[in-house]
N, C-alpha and C positions, 0 to 999 in steps of 0.2 A: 848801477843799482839793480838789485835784482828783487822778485815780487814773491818767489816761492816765501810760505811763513815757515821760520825755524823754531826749532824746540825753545822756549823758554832758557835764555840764560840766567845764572843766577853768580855774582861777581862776589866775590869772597878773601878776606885774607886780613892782616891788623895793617894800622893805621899807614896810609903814605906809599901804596902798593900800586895806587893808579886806579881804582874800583868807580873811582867818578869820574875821571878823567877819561878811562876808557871805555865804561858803560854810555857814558852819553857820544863818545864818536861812534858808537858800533852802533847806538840807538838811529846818530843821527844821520847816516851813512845810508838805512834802510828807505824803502818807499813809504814804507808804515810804522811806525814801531814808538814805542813808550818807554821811558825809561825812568824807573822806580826807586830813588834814593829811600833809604829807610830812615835813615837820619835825618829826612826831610818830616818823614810821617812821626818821626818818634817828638818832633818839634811842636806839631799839636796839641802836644800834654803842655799848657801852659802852666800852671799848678801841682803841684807834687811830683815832677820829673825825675827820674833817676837816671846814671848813665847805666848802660847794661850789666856796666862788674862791678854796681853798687849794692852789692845783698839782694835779699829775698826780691824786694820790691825791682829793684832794676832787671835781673830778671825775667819776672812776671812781665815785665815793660817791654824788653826784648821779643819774648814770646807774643805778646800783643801787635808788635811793630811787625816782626815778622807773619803772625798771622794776616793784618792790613796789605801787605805790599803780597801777597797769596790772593788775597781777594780783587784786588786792582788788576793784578797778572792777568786771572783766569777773567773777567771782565775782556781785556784788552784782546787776550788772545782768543775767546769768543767772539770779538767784533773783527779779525782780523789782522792785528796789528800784531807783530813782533815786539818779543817782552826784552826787557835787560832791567834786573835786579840789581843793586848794590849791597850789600851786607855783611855787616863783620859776624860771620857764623859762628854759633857753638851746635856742642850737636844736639845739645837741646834743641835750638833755634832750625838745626840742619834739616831734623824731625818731621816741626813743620813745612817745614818749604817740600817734602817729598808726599808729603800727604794732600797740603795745599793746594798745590801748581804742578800737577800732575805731567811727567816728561822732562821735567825741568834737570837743566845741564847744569852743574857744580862745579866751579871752575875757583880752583885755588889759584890765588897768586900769591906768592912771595921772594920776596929780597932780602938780603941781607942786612943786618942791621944797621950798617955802616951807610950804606944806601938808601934806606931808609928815612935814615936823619936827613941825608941830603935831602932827599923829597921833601922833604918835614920844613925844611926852612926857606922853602919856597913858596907857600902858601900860610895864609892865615892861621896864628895856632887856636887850635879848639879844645885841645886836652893840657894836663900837666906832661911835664917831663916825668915823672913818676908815674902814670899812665901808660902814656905813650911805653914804655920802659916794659911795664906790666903786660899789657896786651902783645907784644911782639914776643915776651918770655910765655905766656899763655898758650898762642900761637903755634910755637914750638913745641913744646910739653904735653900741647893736646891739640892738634889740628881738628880741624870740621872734617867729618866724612865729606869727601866731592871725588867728582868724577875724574877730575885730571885735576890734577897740582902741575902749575906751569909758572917756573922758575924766570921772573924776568927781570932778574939782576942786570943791569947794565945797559938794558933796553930805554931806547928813548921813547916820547910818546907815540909816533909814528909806529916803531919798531913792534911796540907789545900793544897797540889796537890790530897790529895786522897778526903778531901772535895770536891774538885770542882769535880773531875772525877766523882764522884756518882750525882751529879747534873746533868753534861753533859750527862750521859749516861740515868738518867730516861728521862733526858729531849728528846733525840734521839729514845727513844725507839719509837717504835709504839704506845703502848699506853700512852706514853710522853704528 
């Protein structure tokens, strides 16, 4: 483990890409570090919840969740700790995170659909198939601005926490 603090990761891509799976080993890897699910904070809203690509109001909801986990970051990374975001970006949502979380690394991941699904039926579902469906065609048609798009098709979880860690760590270096 090592103590230098790195830029602000910020974990990106639609459903079943590994964004939680690999933001918490990268988080928990570190000496310091927090790791900021958005779908944690969007769970808050007990009352009039929307998902993100549910109209205006979801949205709005988005942009709020992502505004929260902006505020926690630069918290964290003011107290010293190393940040790792979770969130399925638009570039609405992407907007904030560069204004927010100043420095912050954008790291797309994605898979293939086919792969994808496999993911998908290994854990809990939380969306529809027609969701799920929607967000990966989304996805495609209009990616989030980030810094690197890092294709980890095929990749086990070992394989694509240590893909990302070599992205985040050139990206941190100085000459980054």
């Amino acid at each position: 483990m090592t103590a230098a603090v790195r830029r602000p990761l910020v974990l990106t891509g639609p459903p079943a890409v590994g964004k939680t799976t690999t933001g918490r080993a990268l988080a928990e890897a570190r000496d310091r570090a927090a790791y900021v699910d958005v779908d944690d904070l969007r769970q808050l809203v007990v009352s009039g919840g929307q998902p993100p690509w549910r109209g205006a109001e979801g949205a709005a909801q988005a942009l709020l969740g992502a505004s929260g986990a902006c505020a926690l970051g630069r918290g964290f990374v003011e107290a010293g700790f190393d940040v790792v975001v979770a969130d399925v970006l638009t570039p609405a949502t992407a907007a904030v995170y560069r204004v927010g979380l100043p420095g912050a690394l954008v790291v797309h991941l994605v898979v293939d659909l086919v792969e994808a699904q496999r993911r998908a039926a290994t854990r809990p579902v939380c969306i529809t198939e027609e969701e799920f469906l929607g967000l990966h065609a989304r996805d495609l048609a209009a990616p989030p601005p980030a810094d690197v798009v890092l294709d980890v098709t095929g990749l086990d979880e070992p394989a694509q926490r240590t893909a990302v860690e070599e992205v985040w760590v050139r990206a941190s270096s100085p000459a980054g």
